[in-house]
C-alpha positions in Angstrom: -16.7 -1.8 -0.7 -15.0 -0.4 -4.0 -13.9 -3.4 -5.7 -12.0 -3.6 -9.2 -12.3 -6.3 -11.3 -9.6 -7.8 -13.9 -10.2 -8.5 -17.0 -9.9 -12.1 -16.7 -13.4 -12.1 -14.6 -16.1 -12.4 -16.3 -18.0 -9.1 -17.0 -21.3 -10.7 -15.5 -19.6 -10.6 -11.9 -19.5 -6.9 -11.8 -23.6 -6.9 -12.0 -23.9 -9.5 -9.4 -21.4 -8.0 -7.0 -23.1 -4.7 -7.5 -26.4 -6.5 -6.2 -24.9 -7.1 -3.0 -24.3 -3.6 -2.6 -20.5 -3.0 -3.5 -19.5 -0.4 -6.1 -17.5 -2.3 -8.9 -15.4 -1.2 -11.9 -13.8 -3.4 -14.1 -10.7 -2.8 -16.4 -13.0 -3.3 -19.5 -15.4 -0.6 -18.8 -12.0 1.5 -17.6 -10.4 0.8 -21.0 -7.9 -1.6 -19.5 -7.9 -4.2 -21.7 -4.7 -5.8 -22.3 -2.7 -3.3 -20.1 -0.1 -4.4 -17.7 -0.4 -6.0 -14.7 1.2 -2.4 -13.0 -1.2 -0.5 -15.3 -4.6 -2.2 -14.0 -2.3 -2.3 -10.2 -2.1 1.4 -9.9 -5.6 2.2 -11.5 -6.6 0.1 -8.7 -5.0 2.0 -6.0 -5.6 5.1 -7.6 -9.4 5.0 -7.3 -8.7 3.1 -4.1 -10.4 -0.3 -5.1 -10.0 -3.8 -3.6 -8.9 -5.7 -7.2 -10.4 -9.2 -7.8 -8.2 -11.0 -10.1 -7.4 -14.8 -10.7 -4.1 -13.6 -12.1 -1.3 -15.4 -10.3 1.3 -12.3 -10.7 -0.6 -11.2 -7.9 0.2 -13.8 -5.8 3.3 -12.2 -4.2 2.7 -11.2 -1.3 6.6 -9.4 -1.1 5.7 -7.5 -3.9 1.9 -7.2 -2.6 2.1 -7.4 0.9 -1.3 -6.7 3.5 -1.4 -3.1 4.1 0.7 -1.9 1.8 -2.5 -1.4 -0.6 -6.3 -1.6 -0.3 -6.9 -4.9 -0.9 -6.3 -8.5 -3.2 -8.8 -11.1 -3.9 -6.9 -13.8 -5.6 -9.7 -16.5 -7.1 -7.8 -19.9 -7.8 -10.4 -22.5 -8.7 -9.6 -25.9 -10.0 -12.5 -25.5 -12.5 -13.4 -21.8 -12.9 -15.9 -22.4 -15.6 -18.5 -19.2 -15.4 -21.1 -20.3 -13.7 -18.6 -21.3 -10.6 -16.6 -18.6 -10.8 -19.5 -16.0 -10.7 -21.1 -18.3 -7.7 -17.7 -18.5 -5.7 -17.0 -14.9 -5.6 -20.9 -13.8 -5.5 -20.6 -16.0 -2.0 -17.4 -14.9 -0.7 -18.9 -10.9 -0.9 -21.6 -11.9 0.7 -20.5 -13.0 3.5 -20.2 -10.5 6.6 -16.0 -11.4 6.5 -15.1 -9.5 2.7 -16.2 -6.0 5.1 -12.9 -6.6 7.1 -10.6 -7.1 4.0 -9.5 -4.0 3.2 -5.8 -4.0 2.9 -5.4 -7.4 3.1 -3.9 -10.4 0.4 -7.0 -12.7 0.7 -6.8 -16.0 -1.8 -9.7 -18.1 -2.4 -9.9 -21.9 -3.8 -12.9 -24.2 -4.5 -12.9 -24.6 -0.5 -11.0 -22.2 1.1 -10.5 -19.1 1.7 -6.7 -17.6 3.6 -7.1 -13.9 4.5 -3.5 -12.4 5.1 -3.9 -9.3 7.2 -1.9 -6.2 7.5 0.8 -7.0 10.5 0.1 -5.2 14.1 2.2 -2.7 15.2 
């Protein structure tokens, strides 16, 4: 999977991701710092990238709705300290299910994780 990472990730994820097997970018390494949330958006879809974020301006799924793009990871921890935050989304990308997000809103908490798929036509 391409995945993008935000800039409020740490920039440790992108190495343990890429150990799983995913290609990942992050704004950082893109020059993104401190651009918009549209900027680091449409780079996203641009290079066609599933964008991890824990940015809740994300979190409309009107405005960001499943299949109208190629894919959200919204991380909402009650504690994201580092070494959680790197162990919650290490876990959720390895598992067999993050193959099937593509073009979906998915939003992940401490235990949970809601996957909001593109409507059937």
């Amino acid at each position: 999977m391409k995945i993008k990472l935000d800039e409020n990730l740490p920039i440790s994820l992108k190495s343990a991701i890429e150990n799983l097997g995913h290609d990942v970018d992050t704004t950082q390494h893109e020059g993104l710092r401190g651009s918009t949330d549209r900027e680091v958006w449409e780079a996203a879809q641009k290079s066609s990238r599933f964008l991890v974020t824990q940015d809740l301006d994300f979190s409309d799924i009107r405005r960001f709705a499943p299949g109208s793009h190629h894919g959200l990871l919204l991380v909402r921890l009650r504690s994201p300290d580092l070494r959680i935050l790197i162990d919650r989304v290490t876990k959720l990308f390895r598992g067999d299910d993050s193959a099937g997000w593509t073009g979906c809103v998915v939003i992940a908490t401490d235990r949970k994780v809601r996957v909001l798929r593109p409507a059937s036509k």
